[in-house]
MITOR-750810 format. One record per atom (N, C-alpha, C): residue in one letter; x, y, z. Coordinates in steps of 0.02 Angstrom, whole numbers, plus 50000, padded with zeros to 5 digits. Layout:
N
AXYZ;...
***
This chain:
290
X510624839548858;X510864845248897;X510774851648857;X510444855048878;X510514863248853;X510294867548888;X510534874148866;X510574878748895;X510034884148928;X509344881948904;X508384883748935;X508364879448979;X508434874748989;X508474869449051;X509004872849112;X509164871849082;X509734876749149;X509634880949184;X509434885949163;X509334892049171;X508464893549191;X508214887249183;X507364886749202;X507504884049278;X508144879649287;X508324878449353;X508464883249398;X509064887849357;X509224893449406;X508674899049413;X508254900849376;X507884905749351;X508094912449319;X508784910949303;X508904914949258;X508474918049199;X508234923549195;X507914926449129;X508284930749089;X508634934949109;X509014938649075;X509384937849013;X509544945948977;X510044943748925;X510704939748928;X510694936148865;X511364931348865;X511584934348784;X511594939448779;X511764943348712;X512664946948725;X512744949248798;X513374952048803;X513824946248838;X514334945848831;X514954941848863;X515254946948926;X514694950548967;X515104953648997;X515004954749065;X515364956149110;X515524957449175;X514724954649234;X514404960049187;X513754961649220;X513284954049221;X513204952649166;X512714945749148;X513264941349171;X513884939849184;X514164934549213;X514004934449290;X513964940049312;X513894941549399;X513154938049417;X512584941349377;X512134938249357;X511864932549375;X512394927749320;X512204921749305;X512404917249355;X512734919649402;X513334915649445;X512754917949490;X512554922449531;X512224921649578;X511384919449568;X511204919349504;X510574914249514;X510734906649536;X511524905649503;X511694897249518;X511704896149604;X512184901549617;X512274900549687;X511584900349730;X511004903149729;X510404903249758;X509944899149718;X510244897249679;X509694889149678;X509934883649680;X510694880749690;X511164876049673;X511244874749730;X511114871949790;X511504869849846;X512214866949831;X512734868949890;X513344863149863;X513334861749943;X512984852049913;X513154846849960;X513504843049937;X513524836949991;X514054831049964;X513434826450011;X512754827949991;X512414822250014;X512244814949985;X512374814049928;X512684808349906;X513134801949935;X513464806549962;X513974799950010;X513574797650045;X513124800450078;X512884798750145;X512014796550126;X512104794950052;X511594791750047;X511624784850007;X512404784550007;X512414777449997;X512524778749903;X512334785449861;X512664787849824;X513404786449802;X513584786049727;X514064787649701;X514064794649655;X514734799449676;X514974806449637;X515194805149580;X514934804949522;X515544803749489;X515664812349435;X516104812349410;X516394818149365;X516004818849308;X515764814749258;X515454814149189;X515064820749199;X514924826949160;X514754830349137;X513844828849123;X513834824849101;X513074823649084;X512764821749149;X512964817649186;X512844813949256;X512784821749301;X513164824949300;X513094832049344;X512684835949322;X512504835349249;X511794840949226;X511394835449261;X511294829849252;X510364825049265;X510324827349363;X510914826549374;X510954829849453;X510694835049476;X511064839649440;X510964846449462;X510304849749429;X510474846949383;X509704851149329;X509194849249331;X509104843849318;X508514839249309;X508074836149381;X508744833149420;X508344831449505;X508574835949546;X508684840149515;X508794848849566;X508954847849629;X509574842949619;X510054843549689;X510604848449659;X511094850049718;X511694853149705;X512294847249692;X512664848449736;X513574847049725;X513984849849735;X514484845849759;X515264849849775;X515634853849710;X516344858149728;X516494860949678;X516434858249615;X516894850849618;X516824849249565;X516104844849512;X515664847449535;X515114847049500;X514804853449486;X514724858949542;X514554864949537;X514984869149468;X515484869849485;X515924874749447;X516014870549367;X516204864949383;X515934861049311;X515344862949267;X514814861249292;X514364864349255;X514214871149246;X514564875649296;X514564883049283;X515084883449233;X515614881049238;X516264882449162;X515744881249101;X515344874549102;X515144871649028;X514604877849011;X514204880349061;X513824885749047;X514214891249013;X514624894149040;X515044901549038;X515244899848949;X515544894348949;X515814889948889;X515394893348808;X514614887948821;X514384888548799;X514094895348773;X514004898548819;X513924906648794;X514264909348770;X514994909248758;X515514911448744;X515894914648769;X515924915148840;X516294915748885;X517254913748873;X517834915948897;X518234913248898;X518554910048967;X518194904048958;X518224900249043;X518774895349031;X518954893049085;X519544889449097;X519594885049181;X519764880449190;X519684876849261;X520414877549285;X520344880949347;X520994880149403;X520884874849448;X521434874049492;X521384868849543;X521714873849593;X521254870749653;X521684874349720;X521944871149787;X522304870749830;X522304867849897;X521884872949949;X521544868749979;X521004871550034;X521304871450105;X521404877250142;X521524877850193;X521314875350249;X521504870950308;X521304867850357;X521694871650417;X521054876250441;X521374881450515;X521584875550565;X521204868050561;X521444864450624;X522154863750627;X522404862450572;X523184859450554;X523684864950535;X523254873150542;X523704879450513;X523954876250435;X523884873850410;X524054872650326;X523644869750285;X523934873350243;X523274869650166;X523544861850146;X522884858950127;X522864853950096;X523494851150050;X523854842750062;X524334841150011;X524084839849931;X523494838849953;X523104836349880;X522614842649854;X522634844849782;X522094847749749;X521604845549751;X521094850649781;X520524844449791;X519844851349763;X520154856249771;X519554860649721;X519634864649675;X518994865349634;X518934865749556;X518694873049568;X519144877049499;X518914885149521;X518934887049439;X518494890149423;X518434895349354;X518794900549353;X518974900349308;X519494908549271;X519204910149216;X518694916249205;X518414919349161;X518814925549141;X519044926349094;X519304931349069;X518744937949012;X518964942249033;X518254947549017;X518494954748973;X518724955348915;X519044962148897;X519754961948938;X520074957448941;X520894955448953;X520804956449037;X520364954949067;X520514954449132;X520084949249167;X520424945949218;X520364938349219;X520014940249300;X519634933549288;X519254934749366;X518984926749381;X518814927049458;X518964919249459;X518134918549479;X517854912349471;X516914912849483;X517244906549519;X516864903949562;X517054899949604;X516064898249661;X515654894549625;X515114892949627;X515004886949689;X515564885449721;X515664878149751;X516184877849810;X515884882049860;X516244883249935;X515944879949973;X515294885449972;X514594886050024;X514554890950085;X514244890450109;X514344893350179;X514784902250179;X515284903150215;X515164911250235;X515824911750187;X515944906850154;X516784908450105;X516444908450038;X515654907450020;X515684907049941;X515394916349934;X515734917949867;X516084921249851;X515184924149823;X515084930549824;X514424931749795;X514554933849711;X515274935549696;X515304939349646;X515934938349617;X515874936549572;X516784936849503;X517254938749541;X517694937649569;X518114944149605;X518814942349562;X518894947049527;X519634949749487;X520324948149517;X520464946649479;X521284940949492;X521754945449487;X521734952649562;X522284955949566;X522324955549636;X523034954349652;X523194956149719;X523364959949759;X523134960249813;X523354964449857;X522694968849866;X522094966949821;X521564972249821;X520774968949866;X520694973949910;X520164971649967;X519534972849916;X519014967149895;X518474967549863;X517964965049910;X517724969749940;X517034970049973;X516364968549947;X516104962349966;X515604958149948;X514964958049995;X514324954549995;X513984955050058;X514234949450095;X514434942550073;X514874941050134;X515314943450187;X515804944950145;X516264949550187;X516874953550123;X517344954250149;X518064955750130;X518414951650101;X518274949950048;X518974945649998;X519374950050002;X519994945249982;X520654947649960;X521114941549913;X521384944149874;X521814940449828;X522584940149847;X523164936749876;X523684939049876;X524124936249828;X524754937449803;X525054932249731;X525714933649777;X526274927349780;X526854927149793;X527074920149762;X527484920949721;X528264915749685;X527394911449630;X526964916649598;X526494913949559;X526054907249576;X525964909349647;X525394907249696;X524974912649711;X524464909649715;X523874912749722;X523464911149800;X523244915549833;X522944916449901;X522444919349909;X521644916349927;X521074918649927;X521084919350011;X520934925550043;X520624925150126;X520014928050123;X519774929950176;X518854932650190;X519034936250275;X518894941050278;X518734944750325;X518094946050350;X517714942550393;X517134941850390;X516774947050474;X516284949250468;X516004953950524;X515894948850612;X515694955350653;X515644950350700;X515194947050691;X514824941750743;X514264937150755;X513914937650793;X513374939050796;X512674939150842;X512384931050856;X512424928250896;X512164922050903;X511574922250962;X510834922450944;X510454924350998;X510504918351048;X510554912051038;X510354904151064;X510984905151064;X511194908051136;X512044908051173;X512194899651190;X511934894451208;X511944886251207;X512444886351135;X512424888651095;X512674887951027;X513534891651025;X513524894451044;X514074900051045;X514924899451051;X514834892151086;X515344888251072;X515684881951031;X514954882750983;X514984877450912;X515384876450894;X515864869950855;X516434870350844;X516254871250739;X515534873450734;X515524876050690;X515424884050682;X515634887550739;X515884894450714;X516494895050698;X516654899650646;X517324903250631;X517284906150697;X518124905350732;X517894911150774;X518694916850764;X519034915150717;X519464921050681;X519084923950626;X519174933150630;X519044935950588;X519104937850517;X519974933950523;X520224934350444;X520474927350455;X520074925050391;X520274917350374;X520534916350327;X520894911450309;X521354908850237;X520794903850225;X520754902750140;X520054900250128;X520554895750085;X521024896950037;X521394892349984;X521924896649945;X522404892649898;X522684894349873;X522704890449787;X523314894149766;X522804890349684;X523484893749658;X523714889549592;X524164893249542;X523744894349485;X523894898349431;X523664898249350;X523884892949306;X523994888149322;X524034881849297;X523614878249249;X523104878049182;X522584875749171;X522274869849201;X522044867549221;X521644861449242;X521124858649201;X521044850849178;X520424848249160;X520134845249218;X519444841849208;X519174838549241;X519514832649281;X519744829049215;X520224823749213;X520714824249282;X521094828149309;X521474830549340;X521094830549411;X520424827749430;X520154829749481;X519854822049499;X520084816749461;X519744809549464;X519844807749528;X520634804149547;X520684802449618;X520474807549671;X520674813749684;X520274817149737;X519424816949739;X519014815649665;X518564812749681;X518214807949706;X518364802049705;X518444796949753;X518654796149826;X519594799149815;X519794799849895;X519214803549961;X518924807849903;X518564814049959;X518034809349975;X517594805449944;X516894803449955;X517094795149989;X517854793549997;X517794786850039;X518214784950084;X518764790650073;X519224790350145;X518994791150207;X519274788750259;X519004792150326;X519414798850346;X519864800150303;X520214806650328;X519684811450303;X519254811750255;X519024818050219;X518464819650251;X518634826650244;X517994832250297;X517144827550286;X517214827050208;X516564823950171;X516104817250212;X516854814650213;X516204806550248;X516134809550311;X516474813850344;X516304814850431;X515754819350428;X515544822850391;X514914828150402;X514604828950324;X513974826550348;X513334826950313;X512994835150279;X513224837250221;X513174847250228;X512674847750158;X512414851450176;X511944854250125;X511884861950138;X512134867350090;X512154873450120;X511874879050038;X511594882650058;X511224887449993;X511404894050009;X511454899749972;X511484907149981;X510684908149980;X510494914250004;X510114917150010;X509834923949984;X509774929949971;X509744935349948;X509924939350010;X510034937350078;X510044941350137;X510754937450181;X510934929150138;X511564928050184;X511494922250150;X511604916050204;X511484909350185;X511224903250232;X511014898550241;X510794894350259;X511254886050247;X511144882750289;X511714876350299;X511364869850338;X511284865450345;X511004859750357;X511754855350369;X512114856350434;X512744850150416;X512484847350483;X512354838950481;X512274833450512;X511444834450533;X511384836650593;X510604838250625;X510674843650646;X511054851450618;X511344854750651;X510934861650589;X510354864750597;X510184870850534;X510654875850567;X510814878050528;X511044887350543;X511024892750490;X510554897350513;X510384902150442;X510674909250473;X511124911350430;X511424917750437;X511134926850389;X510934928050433;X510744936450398;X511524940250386;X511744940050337;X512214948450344;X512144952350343;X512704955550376;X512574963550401;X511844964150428;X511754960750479;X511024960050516;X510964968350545;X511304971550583;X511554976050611;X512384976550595;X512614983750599;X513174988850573;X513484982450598;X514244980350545;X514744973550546;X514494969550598;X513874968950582;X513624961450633;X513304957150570;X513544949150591;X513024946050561;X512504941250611;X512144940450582;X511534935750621;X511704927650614;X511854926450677;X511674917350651;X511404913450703;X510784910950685;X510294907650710;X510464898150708;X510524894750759;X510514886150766;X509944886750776;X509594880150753;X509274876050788;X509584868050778;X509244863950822;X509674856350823;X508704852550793;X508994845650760;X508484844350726;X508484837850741;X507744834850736;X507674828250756;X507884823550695;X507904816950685;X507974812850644;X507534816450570;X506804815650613;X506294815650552;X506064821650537;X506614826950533;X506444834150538;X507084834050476;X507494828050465;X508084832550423;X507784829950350;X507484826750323;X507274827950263;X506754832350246;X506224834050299;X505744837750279;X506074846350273;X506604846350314;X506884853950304;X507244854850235;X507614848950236;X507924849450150;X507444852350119;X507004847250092;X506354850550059;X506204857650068;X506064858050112;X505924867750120;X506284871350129;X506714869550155;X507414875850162;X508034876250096;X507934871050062;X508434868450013;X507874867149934;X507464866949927;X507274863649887;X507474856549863;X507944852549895;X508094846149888;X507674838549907;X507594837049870;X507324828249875;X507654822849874;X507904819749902;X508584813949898;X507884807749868;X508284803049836;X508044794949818;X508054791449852;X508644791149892;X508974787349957;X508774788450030;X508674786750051;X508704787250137;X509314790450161;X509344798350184;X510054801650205;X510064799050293;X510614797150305;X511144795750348;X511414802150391;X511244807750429;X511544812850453;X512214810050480;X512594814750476;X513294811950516;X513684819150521;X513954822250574;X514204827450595;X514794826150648;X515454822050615;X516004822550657;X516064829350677;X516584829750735;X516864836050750;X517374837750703;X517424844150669;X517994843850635;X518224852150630;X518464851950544;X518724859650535;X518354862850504;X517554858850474;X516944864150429;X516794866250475;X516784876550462;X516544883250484;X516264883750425;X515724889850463;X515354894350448;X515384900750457;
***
Protein backbone atom coordinates (compact mmCIF):
# COMPACT_ATOMS: atom_id res chain seq x y z
CA UNK A 1 0.00 0.00 0.00
CA UNK A 2 1.30 3.48 -0.73
CA UNK A 3 0.65 6.57 -1.30
CA UNK A 4 1.64 7.00 -5.74
CA UNK A 5 -0.71 4.21 -6.13
CA UNK A 6 -3.41 5.99 -4.78
CA UNK A 7 -3.33 8.93 -6.03
CA UNK A 8 -2.45 7.37 -9.74
CA UNK A 9 -6.07 6.00 -8.97
CA UNK A 10 -7.57 9.21 -8.09
CA UNK A 11 -5.38 11.29 -10.39
CA UNK A 12 -4.35 13.36 -8.03
CA UNK A 13 -1.08 15.37 -9.10
CA UNK A 14 -0.78 18.07 -6.97
CA UNK A 15 1.25 19.34 -4.04
CA UNK A 16 1.20 17.21 -0.87
CA UNK A 17 3.85 19.66 0.76
CA UNK A 18 1.04 21.82 2.81
CA UNK A 19 -1.40 20.22 5.46
CA UNK A 20 -3.85 22.63 4.41
CA UNK A 21 -7.40 23.51 3.71
CA UNK A 22 -6.83 23.89 0.03
CA UNK A 23 -4.88 20.46 -0.94
CA UNK A 24 -7.33 18.62 1.47
CA UNK A 25 -10.48 19.97 -0.63
CA UNK A 26 -8.39 18.84 -3.43
CA UNK A 27 -7.66 15.59 -2.51
CA UNK A 28 -11.19 14.70 -1.39
CA UNK A 29 -12.71 15.60 -4.61
CA UNK A 30 -10.37 13.70 -6.94
CA UNK A 31 -11.48 10.63 -4.53
CA UNK A 32 -15.01 11.45 -4.87
CA UNK A 33 -14.84 11.51 -8.88
CA UNK A 34 -12.99 8.52 -9.23
CA UNK A 35 -14.17 6.31 -6.20
CA UNK A 36 -17.70 5.20 -6.78
CA UNK A 37 -19.49 4.35 -3.38
CA UNK A 38 -21.34 1.07 -4.10
CA UNK A 39 -22.28 -1.83 -2.11
CA UNK A 40 -22.03 -3.99 -5.30
CA UNK A 41 -20.40 -6.69 -3.63
CA UNK A 42 -23.40 -8.00 -1.88
CA UNK A 43 -25.08 -8.51 -4.91
CA UNK A 44 -22.36 -10.24 -6.33
CA UNK A 45 -22.23 -12.88 -4.11
CA UNK A 46 -19.12 -10.77 -2.55
CA UNK A 47 -17.93 -10.46 0.96
CA UNK A 48 -17.23 -6.50 2.69
CA UNK A 49 -14.97 -6.90 4.93
CA UNK A 50 -13.18 -3.85 7.12
CA UNK A 51 -9.26 -4.91 6.85
CA UNK A 52 -7.56 -1.90 5.59
CA UNK A 53 -5.37 -3.67 3.09
CA UNK A 54 -8.49 -5.64 1.57
CA UNK A 55 -10.10 -1.96 0.91
CA UNK A 56 -6.81 -0.55 -0.75
CA UNK A 57 -6.62 -4.07 -3.30
CA UNK A 58 -10.49 -2.94 -3.79
CA UNK A 59 -10.48 0.36 -4.23
CA UNK A 60 -7.00 0.94 -5.61
CA UNK A 61 -5.85 -1.74 -7.36
CA UNK A 62 -9.43 -3.31 -9.01
CA UNK A 63 -10.69 0.28 -9.07
CA UNK A 64 -13.99 -0.43 -7.58
CA UNK A 65 -15.42 1.90 -4.94
CA UNK A 66 -17.31 1.20 -1.51
CA UNK A 67 -19.49 2.20 1.13
CA UNK A 68 -18.53 4.70 3.86
CA UNK A 69 -16.84 2.44 5.61
CA UNK A 70 -14.34 1.57 3.04
CA UNK A 71 -14.40 4.97 1.31
CA UNK A 72 -13.67 7.27 4.28
CA UNK A 73 -11.34 4.52 5.68
CA UNK A 74 -9.06 4.76 3.16
CA UNK A 75 -9.51 8.53 2.88
CA UNK A 76 -8.60 8.83 6.94
CA UNK A 77 -5.39 6.38 6.18
CA UNK A 78 -4.56 8.84 3.29
CA UNK A 79 -5.15 12.29 5.21
CA UNK A 80 -3.14 10.17 8.05
CA UNK A 81 -0.40 9.50 6.17
CA UNK A 82 0.27 12.96 4.94
CA UNK A 83 0.02 14.32 8.12
CA UNK A 84 -3.13 15.41 8.36
CA UNK A 85 -4.88 15.41 11.86
CA UNK A 86 -7.71 12.86 11.02
CA UNK A 87 -9.84 11.07 13.28
CA UNK A 88 -13.10 8.64 12.56
CA UNK A 89 -16.70 9.64 13.77
CA UNK A 90 -19.70 7.53 13.67
CA UNK A 91 -23.13 8.71 12.72
CA UNK A 92 -26.94 7.61 12.62
CA UNK A 93 -28.43 8.04 9.09
CA UNK A 94 -31.69 9.44 8.67
CA UNK A 95 -34.65 7.41 7.22
CA UNK A 96 -37.47 10.17 5.81
CA UNK A 97 -39.73 6.83 5.49
CA UNK A 98 -39.82 6.27 9.34
CA UNK A 99 -39.25 10.36 10.13
CA UNK A 100 -36.14 9.10 12.39
CA UNK A 101 -32.63 8.26 12.26
CA UNK A 102 -31.20 5.04 12.43
CA UNK A 103 -30.91 2.88 16.08
CA UNK A 104 -27.61 1.57 14.96
CA UNK A 105 -24.28 3.55 13.86
CA UNK A 106 -23.89 2.50 10.73
CA UNK A 107 -21.68 5.45 9.12
CA UNK A 108 -18.09 6.27 9.15
CA UNK A 109 -17.22 10.11 8.94
CA UNK A 110 -13.64 11.98 9.11
CA UNK A 111 -12.79 14.86 11.38
CA UNK A 112 -9.81 16.71 10.01
CA UNK A 113 -8.66 19.30 12.07
CA UNK A 114 -6.71 22.24 10.16
CA UNK A 115 -4.92 25.33 12.19
CA UNK A 116 -7.46 24.49 15.31
CA UNK A 117 -10.48 24.21 13.25
CA UNK A 118 -12.14 21.00 12.67
CA UNK A 119 -14.06 20.02 9.59
CA UNK A 120 -15.71 16.88 8.71
CA UNK A 121 -14.67 15.07 4.92
CA UNK A 122 -17.15 12.58 4.53
CA UNK A 123 -16.16 10.68 0.97
CA UNK A 124 -19.04 7.91 1.36
CA UNK A 125 -22.82 9.09 0.88
CA UNK A 126 -23.16 9.23 -2.88
CA UNK A 127 -25.75 10.65 -4.72
CA UNK A 128 -27.20 14.40 -4.07
CA UNK A 129 -26.08 14.25 -0.03
CA UNK A 130 -22.23 13.66 -0.74
CA UNK A 131 -20.71 16.58 0.35
CA UNK A 132 -18.29 18.22 -2.50
CA UNK A 133 -16.13 19.94 0.10
CA UNK A 134 -14.65 19.80 3.96
CA UNK A 135 -17.47 21.61 5.43
CA UNK A 136 -16.40 23.11 8.99
CA UNK A 137 -17.86 21.79 12.17
CA UNK A 138 -19.83 25.04 13.07
CA UNK A 139 -23.34 25.33 13.54
CA UNK A 140 -25.91 27.04 12.59
CA UNK A 141 -23.79 28.12 9.41
CA UNK A 142 -25.42 27.65 5.73
CA UNK A 143 -22.24 26.38 3.54
CA UNK A 144 -23.13 26.52 -0.02
CA UNK A 145 -21.72 23.78 -2.15
CA UNK A 146 -22.54 22.76 -5.89
CA UNK A 147 -24.78 20.23 -4.53
CA UNK A 148 -26.73 22.28 -2.59
CA UNK A 149 -26.99 23.97 1.00
CA UNK A 150 -25.36 22.19 3.92
CA UNK A 151 -25.93 23.01 7.23
CA UNK A 152 -24.47 21.87 10.54
CA UNK A 153 -26.80 22.09 13.62
CA UNK A 154 -25.26 21.08 17.42
CA UNK A 155 -27.84 20.55 20.35
CA UNK A 156 -27.05 18.65 24.03
CA UNK A 157 -23.40 17.80 21.82
CA UNK A 158 -25.15 16.22 18.91
CA UNK A 159 -24.42 16.92 15.80
CA UNK A 160 -26.95 17.43 12.61
CA UNK A 161 -25.98 17.37 8.95
CA UNK A 162 -29.22 18.58 6.43
CA UNK A 163 -28.96 19.62 2.51
CA UNK A 164 -31.22 22.00 0.97
CA UNK A 165 -31.21 21.01 -2.40
CA UNK A 166 -32.69 23.14 -5.78
CA UNK A 167 -35.70 22.35 -7.72
CA UNK A 168 -35.79 19.38 -10.37
CA UNK A 169 -36.17 19.37 -13.99
CA UNK A 170 -37.10 15.87 -15.00
CA UNK A 171 -37.50 15.89 -18.91
CA UNK A 172 -38.87 11.87 -19.13
CA UNK A 173 -42.15 13.09 -16.98
CA UNK A 174 -42.93 8.75 -16.91
CA UNK A 175 -40.17 9.26 -14.22
CA UNK A 176 -41.42 12.01 -12.09
CA UNK A 177 -43.03 10.02 -9.70
CA UNK A 178 -39.94 7.76 -8.86
CA UNK A 179 -39.87 6.71 -5.50
CA UNK A 180 -36.27 7.58 -6.11
CA UNK A 181 -36.78 11.33 -6.08
CA UNK A 182 -36.25 13.44 -3.01
CA UNK A 183 -39.23 15.17 -3.26
CA UNK A 184 -38.61 17.53 0.11
CA UNK A 185 -36.40 20.36 -0.30
CA UNK A 186 -34.67 20.35 3.02
CA UNK A 187 -33.61 16.96 4.05
CA UNK A 188 -32.00 15.55 7.28
CA UNK A 189 -29.10 13.50 5.95
CA UNK A 190 -27.57 12.26 9.71
CA UNK A 191 -26.49 12.97 12.88
CA UNK A 192 -23.15 12.18 14.66
CA UNK A 193 -21.53 13.10 18.18
CA UNK A 194 -17.55 13.93 18.64
CA UNK A 195 -17.04 10.77 20.11
CA UNK A 196 -13.69 9.17 18.58
CA UNK A 197 -14.44 6.09 16.64
CA UNK A 198 -12.13 3.14 15.36
CA UNK A 199 -12.79 0.90 12.67
CA UNK A 200 -13.25 -1.76 15.16
CA UNK A 201 -16.46 -0.07 16.30
CA UNK A 202 -18.07 -0.55 12.81
CA UNK A 203 -17.68 -4.67 12.68
CA UNK A 204 -21.31 -5.80 13.37
CA UNK A 205 -23.02 -2.99 11.34
CA UNK A 206 -20.73 -4.30 8.76
CA UNK A 207 -22.13 -7.46 8.36
CA UNK A 208 -25.77 -6.52 9.65
CA UNK A 209 -25.83 -4.02 6.57
CA UNK A 210 -24.60 -6.55 3.79
CA UNK A 211 -27.03 -9.60 5.18
CA UNK A 212 -30.03 -8.51 6.90
CA UNK A 213 -33.19 -8.19 5.05
CA UNK A 214 -34.00 -5.01 6.90
CA UNK A 215 -30.93 -3.07 5.29
CA UNK A 216 -31.43 -0.50 2.48
CA UNK A 217 -28.10 -2.54 1.04
CA UNK A 218 -29.43 -6.09 0.19
CA UNK A 219 -32.79 -4.37 -1.24
CA UNK A 220 -31.04 -2.10 -3.88
CA UNK A 221 -28.19 -2.78 -6.05
CA UNK A 222 -26.28 1.19 -6.15
CA UNK A 223 -23.35 2.25 -7.76
CA UNK A 224 -23.21 6.12 -7.80
CA UNK A 225 -19.99 8.63 -8.84
CA UNK A 226 -19.74 12.60 -8.73
CA UNK A 227 -19.10 14.23 -11.70
CA UNK A 228 -17.48 17.72 -12.33
CA UNK A 229 -21.13 19.02 -13.39
CA UNK A 230 -23.31 16.79 -10.65
CA UNK A 231 -23.48 13.07 -10.38
CA UNK A 232 -24.49 9.93 -11.86
CA UNK A 233 -26.14 6.61 -10.06
CA UNK A 234 -26.85 3.13 -11.42
CA UNK A 235 -29.37 1.69 -8.47
CA UNK A 236 -30.98 -1.74 -9.68
CA UNK A 237 -31.72 -1.21 -13.72
CA UNK A 238 -32.58 2.26 -12.96
CA UNK A 239 -29.36 5.14 -14.55
CA UNK A 240 -29.99 8.63 -13.43
CA UNK A 241 -27.46 11.38 -14.20
CA UNK A 242 -27.98 14.74 -12.63
CA UNK A 243 -26.54 18.28 -14.01
CA UNK A 244 -26.52 21.02 -11.18
CA UNK A 245 -27.68 24.12 -11.34
CA UNK A 246 -28.65 23.03 -14.98
CA UNK A 247 -30.62 26.37 -15.11
CA UNK A 248 -31.03 29.33 -12.16
CA UNK A 249 -31.90 26.69 -8.71
CA UNK A 250 -32.78 24.03 -11.16
CA UNK A 251 -31.17 20.79 -11.34
CA UNK A 252 -31.26 18.38 -14.28
CA UNK A 253 -32.13 14.77 -13.84
CA UNK A 254 -32.27 12.50 -16.57
CA UNK A 255 -33.72 8.29 -16.10
CA UNK A 256 -33.29 5.96 -18.30
CA UNK A 257 -34.45 2.17 -17.38
CA UNK A 258 -31.90 -0.54 -18.52
CA UNK A 259 -32.01 -3.94 -19.87
CA UNK A 260 -30.34 -6.92 -18.07
CA UNK A 261 -27.33 -6.83 -20.49
CA UNK A 262 -26.98 -3.11 -20.56
CA UNK A 263 -26.14 -3.01 -16.63
CA UNK A 264 -22.61 -4.18 -16.76
CA UNK A 265 -21.62 -2.63 -19.91
CA UNK A 266 -22.77 0.89 -18.40
CA UNK A 267 -20.79 0.25 -15.19
CA UNK A 268 -17.89 0.05 -17.40
CA UNK A 269 -18.48 3.34 -19.06
CA UNK A 270 -20.32 5.35 -16.85
CA UNK A 271 -18.44 4.13 -13.65
CA UNK A 272 -15.27 2.86 -14.67
CA UNK A 273 -16.13 -0.40 -12.77
CA UNK A 274 -15.50 -4.15 -13.67
CA UNK A 275 -17.06 -6.65 -11.21
CA UNK A 276 -15.38 -10.58 -11.12
CA UNK A 277 -18.74 -11.82 -10.31
CA UNK A 278 -21.85 -11.88 -12.20
CA UNK A 279 -23.98 -8.66 -10.60
CA UNK A 280 -27.52 -9.52 -9.58
CA UNK A 281 -29.56 -6.02 -10.07
CA UNK A 282 -32.09 -5.74 -7.34
CA UNK A 283 -34.06 -2.41 -6.65
CA UNK A 284 -36.64 -2.90 -3.73
CA UNK A 285 -38.86 0.02 -3.20
CA UNK A 286 -37.51 1.84 -0.42
CA UNK A 287 -36.05 5.14 1.32
CA UNK A 288 -32.69 5.56 -1.21
CA UNK A 289 -33.17 9.26 -2.83
CA UNK A 290 -31.46 11.13 -4.98
Amino acid sequence: MNLEEYFARTGYNGSLEKQDLETLTDIFQHHIRAVPFENLSIHCGEKITLELEHVYNKIVRKKRGGWCMENNQLLGWVLKCLGYDASFLGAYVFNPHQNAYANIMTHLLVKVVIDGKAYIVDGGFGVSYQMWQPMELVSGKDQPQAPGVFRFTEKNAIWYLEKMRRKQYIPNQHFSSSDLLEKKECRKVYMFSLEPRMVEDFRFQCTYLQTSPDSLFTKKSICTLQTTEGFRALIGWTLTETTYNYKENMDLVEFVMLEDEEVEKTLKEKFSVTLDRKLVPINVKGYYTI
